[in-house]
C-alpha positions as CSV (number, residue, x, y, z in Angstrom):
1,X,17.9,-48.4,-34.9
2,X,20.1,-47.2,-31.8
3,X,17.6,-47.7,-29.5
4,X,16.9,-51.0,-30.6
5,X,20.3,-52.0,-29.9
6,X,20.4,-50.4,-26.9
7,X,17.2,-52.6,-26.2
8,X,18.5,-55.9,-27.4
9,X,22.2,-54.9,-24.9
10,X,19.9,-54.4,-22.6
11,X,18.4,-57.8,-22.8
12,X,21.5,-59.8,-23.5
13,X,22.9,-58.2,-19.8
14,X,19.7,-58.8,-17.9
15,X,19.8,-63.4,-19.8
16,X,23.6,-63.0,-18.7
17,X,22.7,-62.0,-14.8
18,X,19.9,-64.3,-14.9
19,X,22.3,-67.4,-16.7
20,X,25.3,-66.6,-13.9
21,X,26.0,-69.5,-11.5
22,X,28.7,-70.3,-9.0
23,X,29.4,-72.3,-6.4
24,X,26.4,-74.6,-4.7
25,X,26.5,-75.3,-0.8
26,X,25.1,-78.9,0.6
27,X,24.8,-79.0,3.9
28,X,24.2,-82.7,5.8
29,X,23.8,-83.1,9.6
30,X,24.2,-86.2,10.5
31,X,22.9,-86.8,14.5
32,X,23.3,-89.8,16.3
33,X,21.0,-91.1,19.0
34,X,23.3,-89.8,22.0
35,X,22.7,-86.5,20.1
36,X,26.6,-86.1,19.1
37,X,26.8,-85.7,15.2
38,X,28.5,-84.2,12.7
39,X,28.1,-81.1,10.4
40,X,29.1,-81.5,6.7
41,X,29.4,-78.3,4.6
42,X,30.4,-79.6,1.2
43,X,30.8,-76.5,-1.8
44,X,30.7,-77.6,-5.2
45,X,31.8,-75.6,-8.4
46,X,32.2,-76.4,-11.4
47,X,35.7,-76.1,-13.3
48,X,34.4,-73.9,-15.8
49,X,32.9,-71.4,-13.8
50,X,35.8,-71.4,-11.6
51,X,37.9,-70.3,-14.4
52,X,35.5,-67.7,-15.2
53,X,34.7,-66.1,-11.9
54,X,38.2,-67.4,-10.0
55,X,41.6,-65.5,-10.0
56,X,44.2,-67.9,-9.5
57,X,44.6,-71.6,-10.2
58,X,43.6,-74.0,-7.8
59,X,46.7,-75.2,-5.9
60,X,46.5,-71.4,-4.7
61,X,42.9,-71.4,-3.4
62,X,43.7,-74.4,-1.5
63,X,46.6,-73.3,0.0
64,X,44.7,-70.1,1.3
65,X,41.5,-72.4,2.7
66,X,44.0,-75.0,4.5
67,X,45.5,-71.8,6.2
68,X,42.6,-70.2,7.3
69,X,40.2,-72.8,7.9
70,X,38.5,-71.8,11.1
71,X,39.3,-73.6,14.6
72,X,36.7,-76.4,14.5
73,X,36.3,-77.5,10.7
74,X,38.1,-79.6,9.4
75,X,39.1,-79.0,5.1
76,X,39.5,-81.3,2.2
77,X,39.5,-80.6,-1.3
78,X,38.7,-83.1,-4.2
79,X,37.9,-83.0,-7.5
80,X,36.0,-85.1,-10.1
81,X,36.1,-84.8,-14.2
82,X,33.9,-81.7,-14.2
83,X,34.1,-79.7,-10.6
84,X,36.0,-78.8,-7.4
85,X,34.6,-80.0,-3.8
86,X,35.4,-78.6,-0.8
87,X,34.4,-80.4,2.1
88,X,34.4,-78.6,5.5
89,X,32.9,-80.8,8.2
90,X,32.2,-79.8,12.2
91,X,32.0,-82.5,14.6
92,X,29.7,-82.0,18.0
93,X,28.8,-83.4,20.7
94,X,25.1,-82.1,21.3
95,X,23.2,-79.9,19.2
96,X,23.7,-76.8,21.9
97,X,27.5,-77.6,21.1
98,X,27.0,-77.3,17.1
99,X,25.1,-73.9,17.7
100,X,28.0,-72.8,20.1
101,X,30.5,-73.4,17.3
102,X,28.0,-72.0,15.0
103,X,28.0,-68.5,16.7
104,X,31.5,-68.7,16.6
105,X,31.5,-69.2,13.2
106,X,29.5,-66.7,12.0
107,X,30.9,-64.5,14.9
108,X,28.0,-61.6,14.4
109,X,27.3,-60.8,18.4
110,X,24.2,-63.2,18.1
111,X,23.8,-66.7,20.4
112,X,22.0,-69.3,18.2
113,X,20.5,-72.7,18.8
114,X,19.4,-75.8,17.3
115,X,17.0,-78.2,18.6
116,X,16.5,-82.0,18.1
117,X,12.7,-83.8,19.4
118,X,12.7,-86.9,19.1
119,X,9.2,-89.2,18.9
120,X,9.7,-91.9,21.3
121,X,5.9,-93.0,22.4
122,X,3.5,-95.3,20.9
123,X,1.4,-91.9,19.7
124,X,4.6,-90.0,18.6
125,X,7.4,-91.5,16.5
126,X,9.7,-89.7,14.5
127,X,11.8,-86.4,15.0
128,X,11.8,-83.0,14.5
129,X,15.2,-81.1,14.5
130,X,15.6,-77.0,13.2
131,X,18.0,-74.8,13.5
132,X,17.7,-70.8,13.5
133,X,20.6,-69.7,11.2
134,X,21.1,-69.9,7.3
135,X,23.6,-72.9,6.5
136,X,25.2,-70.0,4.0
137,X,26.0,-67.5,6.9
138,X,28.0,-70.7,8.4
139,X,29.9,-70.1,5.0
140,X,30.4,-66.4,5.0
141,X,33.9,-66.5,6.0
142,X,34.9,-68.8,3.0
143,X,33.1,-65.8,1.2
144,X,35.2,-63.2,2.6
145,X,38.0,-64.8,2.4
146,X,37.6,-65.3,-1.4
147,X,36.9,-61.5,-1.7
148,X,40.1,-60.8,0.5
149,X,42.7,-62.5,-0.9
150,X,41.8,-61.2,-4.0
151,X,40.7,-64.4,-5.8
152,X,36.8,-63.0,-6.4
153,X,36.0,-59.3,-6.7
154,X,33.1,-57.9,-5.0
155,X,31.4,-57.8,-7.8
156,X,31.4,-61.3,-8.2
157,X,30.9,-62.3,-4.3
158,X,27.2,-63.2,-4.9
159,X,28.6,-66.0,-7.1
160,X,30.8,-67.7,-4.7
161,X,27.4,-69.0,-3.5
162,X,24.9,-69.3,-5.8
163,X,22.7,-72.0,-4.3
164,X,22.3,-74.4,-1.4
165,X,20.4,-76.9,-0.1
166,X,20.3,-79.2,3.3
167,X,19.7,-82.7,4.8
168,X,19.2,-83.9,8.0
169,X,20.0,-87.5,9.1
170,X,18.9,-89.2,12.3
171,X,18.5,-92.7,13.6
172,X,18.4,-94.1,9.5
173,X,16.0,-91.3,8.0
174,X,17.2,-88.7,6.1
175,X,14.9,-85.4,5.0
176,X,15.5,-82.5,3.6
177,X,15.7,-79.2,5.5
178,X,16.2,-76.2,3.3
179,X,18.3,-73.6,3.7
180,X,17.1,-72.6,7.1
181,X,17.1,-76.1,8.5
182,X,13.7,-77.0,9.7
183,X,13.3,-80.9,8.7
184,X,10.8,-83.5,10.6
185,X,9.7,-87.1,10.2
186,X,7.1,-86.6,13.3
187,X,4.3,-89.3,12.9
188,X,1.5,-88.3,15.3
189,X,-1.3,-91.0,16.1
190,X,-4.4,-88.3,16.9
191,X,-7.0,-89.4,20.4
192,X,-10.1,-88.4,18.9
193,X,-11.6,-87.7,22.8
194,X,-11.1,-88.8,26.4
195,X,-13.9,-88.6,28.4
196,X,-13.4,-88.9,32.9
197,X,-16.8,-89.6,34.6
198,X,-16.9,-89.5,38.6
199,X,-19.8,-90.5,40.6
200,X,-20.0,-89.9,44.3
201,X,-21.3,-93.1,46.3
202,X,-23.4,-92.5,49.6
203,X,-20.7,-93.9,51.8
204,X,-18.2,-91.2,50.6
205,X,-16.5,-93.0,48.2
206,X,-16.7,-92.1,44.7
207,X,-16.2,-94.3,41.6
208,X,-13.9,-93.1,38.4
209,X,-14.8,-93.8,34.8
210,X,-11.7,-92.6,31.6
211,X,-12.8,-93.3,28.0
212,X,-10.5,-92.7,25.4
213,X,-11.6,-92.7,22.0
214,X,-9.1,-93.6,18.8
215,X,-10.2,-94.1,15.0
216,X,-9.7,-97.4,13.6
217,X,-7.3,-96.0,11.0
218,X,-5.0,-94.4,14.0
219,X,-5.6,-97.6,15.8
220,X,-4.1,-99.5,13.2
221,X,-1.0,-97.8,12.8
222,X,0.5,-99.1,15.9
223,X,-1.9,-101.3,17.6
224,X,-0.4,-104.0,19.6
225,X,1.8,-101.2,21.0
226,X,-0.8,-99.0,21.7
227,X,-2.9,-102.0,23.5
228,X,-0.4,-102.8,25.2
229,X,1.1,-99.3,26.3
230,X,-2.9,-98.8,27.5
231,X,-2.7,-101.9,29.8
232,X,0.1,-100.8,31.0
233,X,-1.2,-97.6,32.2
234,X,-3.9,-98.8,34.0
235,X,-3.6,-98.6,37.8
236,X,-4.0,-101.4,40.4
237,X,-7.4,-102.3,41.3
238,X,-9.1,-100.9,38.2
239,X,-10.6,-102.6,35.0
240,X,-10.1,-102.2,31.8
241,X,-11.9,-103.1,28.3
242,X,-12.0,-102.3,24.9
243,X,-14.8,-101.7,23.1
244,X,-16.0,-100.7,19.1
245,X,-18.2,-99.3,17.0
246,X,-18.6,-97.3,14.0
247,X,-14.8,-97.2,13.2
248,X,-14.5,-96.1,16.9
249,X,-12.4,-97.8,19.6
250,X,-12.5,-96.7,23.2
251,X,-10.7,-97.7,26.0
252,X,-12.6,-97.8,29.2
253,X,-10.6,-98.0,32.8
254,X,-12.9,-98.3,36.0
255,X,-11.8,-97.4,39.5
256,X,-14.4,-98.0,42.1
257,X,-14.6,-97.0,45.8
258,X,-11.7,-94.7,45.5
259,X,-11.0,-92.5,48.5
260,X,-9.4,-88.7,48.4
């Protein structure tokens, strides 16, 4: 009978560590097309857990945020009828500057970096922007300071931050990053082939033939651009054409009597 107990103790611990929750982490960067943006750390808990897990009423916490908010964020609190928000939000210029304020941040002797690619070709349209740090370790001062002012005990730190997700916005597109941010909206139109023929001509001269192949489904996806981007390209002097078959298009430029 005592071990049973001891078994069903056992059991009700190990439902309560896997029922605890705390505090969730969304993270938004929000670039713009000059690359400037803005960082937005917003932590949500909810009132009930921050009675259980919290020393200290409210009015305190804040207090203790708005007076050690680190140099570059910028702190508001709110509240609805069921949680506290605390918004901390960075503002940069380029995303070299957010990972400069980053480092500072998490202030751990390493330099990091983010990187934003944007798709601006007929073949490529999209973008592509990661980071190499964990939104949370952005965080891990509010942690700390939690622990040190004696409003969470240690035991509870892995609360503070139970959960977190991310979103990156750029040029009206929005996609979700994860944790580590790595988020893209790259759209890549695929050239099946490209084929350059030369053929020497007795008179030293030689004559220049590029083919390049595109399905008609890739076709299709930007077309006129594509056709028109192609034309474009071509150099003075040569001819171009189109030609298809079986769901095949190839665009055919011809130089002739080039010199070196």
């Amino acid at each position: 009978m005592k071990k049973k107990f001891l078994f069903l103790m056992l059991i009700t611990i190990f439902m309560l560590v896997l029922t605890a929750c705390g505090g969730s982490l969304e993270t938004t960067v929000n670039l713009n097309t000059d690359l400037s943006g803005t960082r937005t750390m917003k932590y949500v808990i909810t009132k009930s857990d921050f009675a259980e897990y919290v020393s200290g009423d409210i009015t305190a916490v804040d207090a203790t945020i708005q007076a050690n908010v680190p140099e570059g964020l910028t702190y508001v609190l709110s509240e609805d009828e069921s949680n506290y928000i605390a918004t901390f939000t960075m503002d940069f210029t380029s995303p070299e500057d957010e990972a400069a304020k980053v480092s500072a941040l998490i202030n751990d002797g390493n330099e990091y970096s983010a990187e934003l690619i944007v798709g601006d070709s007929v073949f490529c349209t999209g973008f592509a922007y990661e980071e190499d740090w964990y939104s949370e370790n952005v965080m891990q001062w509010f942690e700390t300071l939690m622990v040190n002012s004696g409003y969470v005990s240690s035991g509870n730190q892995g609360y503070i931050i139970d959960s977190s997700s991310s979103y990156v916005s750029y040029d009206g597109e929005t996609v979700e990053g994860g944790s580590y941010i790595s988020a893209s909206t790259m759209a890549y139109i695929t050239i099946e082939e490209m084929r350059v023929f030369t053929d020497v001509n007795a008179d030293g001269t030689y004559n220049r033939t590029i083919e390049l192949d595109i399905l008609d489904a890739n076709l299709l996806e930007n077309e006129t651009e594509i056709k028109d981007f192609m034309t474009s390209s071509v150099p003075a002097g040569a001819t171009e054409e189109w030609t298809a078959e079986l769901g095949l298009n190839t665009h055919r430029v011809v130089l002739e009597n080039l010199t070196a």
